[in-house]
C-alpha beads as a LAMMPS data file, in Angstrom:
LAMMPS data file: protein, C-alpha beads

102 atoms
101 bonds

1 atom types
1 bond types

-500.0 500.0 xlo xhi
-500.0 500.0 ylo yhi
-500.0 500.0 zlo zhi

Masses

1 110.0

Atoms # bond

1 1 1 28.739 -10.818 -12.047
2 1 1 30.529 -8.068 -12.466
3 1 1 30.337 -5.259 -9.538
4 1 1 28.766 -2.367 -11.451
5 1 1 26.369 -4.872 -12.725
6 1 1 25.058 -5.832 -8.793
7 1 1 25.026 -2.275 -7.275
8 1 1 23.012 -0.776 -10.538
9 1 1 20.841 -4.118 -9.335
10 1 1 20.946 -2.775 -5.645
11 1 1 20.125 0.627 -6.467
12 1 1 17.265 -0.064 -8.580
13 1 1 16.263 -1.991 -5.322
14 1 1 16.260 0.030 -3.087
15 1 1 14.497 2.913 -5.478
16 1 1 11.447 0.358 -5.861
17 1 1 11.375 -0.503 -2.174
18 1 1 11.135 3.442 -1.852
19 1 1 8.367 3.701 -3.825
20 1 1 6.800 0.657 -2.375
21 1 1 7.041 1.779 1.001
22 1 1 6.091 5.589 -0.149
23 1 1 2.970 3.834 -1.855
24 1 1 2.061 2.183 1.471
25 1 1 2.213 5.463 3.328
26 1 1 -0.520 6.878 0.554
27 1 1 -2.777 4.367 0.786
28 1 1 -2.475 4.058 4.743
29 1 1 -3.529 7.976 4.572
30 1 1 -6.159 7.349 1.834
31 1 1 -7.461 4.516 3.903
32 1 1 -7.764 6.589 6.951
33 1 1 -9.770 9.206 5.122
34 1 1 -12.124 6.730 3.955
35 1 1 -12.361 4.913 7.214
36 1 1 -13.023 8.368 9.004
37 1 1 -15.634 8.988 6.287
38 1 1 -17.364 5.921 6.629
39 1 1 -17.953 6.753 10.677
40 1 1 -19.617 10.318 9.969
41 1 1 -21.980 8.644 7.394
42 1 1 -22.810 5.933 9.419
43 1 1 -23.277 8.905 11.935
44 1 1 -25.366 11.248 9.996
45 1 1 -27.445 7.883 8.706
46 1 1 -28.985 7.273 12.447
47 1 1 -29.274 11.212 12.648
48 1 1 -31.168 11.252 9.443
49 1 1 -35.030 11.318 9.160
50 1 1 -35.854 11.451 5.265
51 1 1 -35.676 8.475 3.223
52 1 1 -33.941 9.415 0.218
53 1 1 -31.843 11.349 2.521
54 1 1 -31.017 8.125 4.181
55 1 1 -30.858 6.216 0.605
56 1 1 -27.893 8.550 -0.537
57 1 1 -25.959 7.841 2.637
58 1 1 -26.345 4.233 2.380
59 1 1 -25.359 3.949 -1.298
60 1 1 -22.472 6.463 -0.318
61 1 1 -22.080 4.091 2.443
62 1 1 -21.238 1.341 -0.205
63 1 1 -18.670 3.266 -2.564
64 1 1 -16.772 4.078 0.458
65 1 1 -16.877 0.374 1.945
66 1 1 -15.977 -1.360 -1.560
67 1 1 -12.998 1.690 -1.702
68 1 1 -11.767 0.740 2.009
69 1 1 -12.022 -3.009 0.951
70 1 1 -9.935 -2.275 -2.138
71 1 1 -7.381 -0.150 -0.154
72 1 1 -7.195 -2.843 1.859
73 1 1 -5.678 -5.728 -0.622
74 1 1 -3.328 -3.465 -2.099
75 1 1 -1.998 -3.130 1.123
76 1 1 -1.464 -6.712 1.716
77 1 1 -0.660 -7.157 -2.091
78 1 1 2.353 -4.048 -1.417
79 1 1 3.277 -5.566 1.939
80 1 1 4.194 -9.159 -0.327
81 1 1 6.275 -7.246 -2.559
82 1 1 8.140 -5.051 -0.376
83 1 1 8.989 -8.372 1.549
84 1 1 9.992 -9.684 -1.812
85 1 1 12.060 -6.931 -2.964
86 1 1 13.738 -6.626 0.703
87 1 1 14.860 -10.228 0.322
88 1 1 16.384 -9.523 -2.931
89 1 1 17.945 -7.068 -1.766
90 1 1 19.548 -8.881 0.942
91 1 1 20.714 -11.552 -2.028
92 1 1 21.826 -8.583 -4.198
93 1 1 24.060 -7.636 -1.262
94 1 1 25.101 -10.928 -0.147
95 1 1 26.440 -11.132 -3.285
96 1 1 28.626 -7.907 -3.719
97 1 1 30.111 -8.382 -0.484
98 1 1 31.665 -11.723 -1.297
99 1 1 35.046 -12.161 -2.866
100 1 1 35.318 -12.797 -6.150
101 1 1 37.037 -16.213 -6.726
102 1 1 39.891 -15.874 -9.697

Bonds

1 1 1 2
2 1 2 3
3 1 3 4
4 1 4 5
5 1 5 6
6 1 6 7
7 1 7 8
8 1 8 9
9 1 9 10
10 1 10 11
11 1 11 12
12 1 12 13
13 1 13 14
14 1 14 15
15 1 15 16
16 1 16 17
17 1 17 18
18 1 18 19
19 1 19 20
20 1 20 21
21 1 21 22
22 1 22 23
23 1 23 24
24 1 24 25
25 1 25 26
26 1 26 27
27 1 27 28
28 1 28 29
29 1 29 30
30 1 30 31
31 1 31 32
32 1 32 33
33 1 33 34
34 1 34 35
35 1 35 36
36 1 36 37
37 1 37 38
38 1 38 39
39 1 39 40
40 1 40 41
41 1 41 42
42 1 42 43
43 1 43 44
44 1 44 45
45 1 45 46
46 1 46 47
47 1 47 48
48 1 48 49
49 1 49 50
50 1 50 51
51 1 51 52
52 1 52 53
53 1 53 54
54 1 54 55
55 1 55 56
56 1 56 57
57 1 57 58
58 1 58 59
59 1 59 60
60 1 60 61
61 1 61 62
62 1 62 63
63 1 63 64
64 1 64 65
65 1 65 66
66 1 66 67
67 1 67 68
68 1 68 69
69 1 69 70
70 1 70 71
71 1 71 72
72 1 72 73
73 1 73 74
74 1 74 75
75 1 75 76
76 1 76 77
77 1 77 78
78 1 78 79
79 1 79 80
80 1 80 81
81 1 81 82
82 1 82 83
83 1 83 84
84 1 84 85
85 1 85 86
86 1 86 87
87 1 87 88
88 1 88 89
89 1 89 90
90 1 90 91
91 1 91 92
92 1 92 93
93 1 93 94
94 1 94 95
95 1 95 96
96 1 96 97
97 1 97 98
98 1 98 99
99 1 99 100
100 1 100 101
101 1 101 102
């Protein structure tokens, strides 16, 4: 393989591990907001006294558990291919630092 051919592989690496990682950092955020969410509900749902009061919160209660849950496997899912892509990457590189047999 030629070696333009391998570092235009390597960069386009290392841009998707960027955006893998950045996407992890979103979702960590967004999963904390959720999380912190979920507390003051549960919260406000022992404070509460009316029943359709208490009906909102739980069915809020859901939407925010079935979001966390979902955060949740894309995290694991992004974690796979970040490991993936790193180990390409460390092919990709193993590669372009080897001599070139003539």
């Amino acid at each position: 393989m030629s070696i333009s051919f391998t570092s235009s592989i390597i960069n386009r690496l290392k841009r998707e591990i960027a955006d893998i990682q950045k996407q992890i950092t979103n979702d960590k955020t967004k999963l904390a907001k959720v999380s912190a969410k979920i507390k003051q509900l549960q919260k406000d749902s022992r404070i509460s006294s009316s029943p359709s009061d208490l009906s909102s919160k739980m069915s809020q209660l859901t939407k925010l558990k079935d979001e966390a849950s979902k955060l949740e496997a894309a995290q694991t899912d992004l974690a796979k291919q970040l490991s993936a892509k790193n180990t390409e990457l460390r092919q990709q590189t193993a590669k372009s630092t080897k001599p070139n047999s003539i």
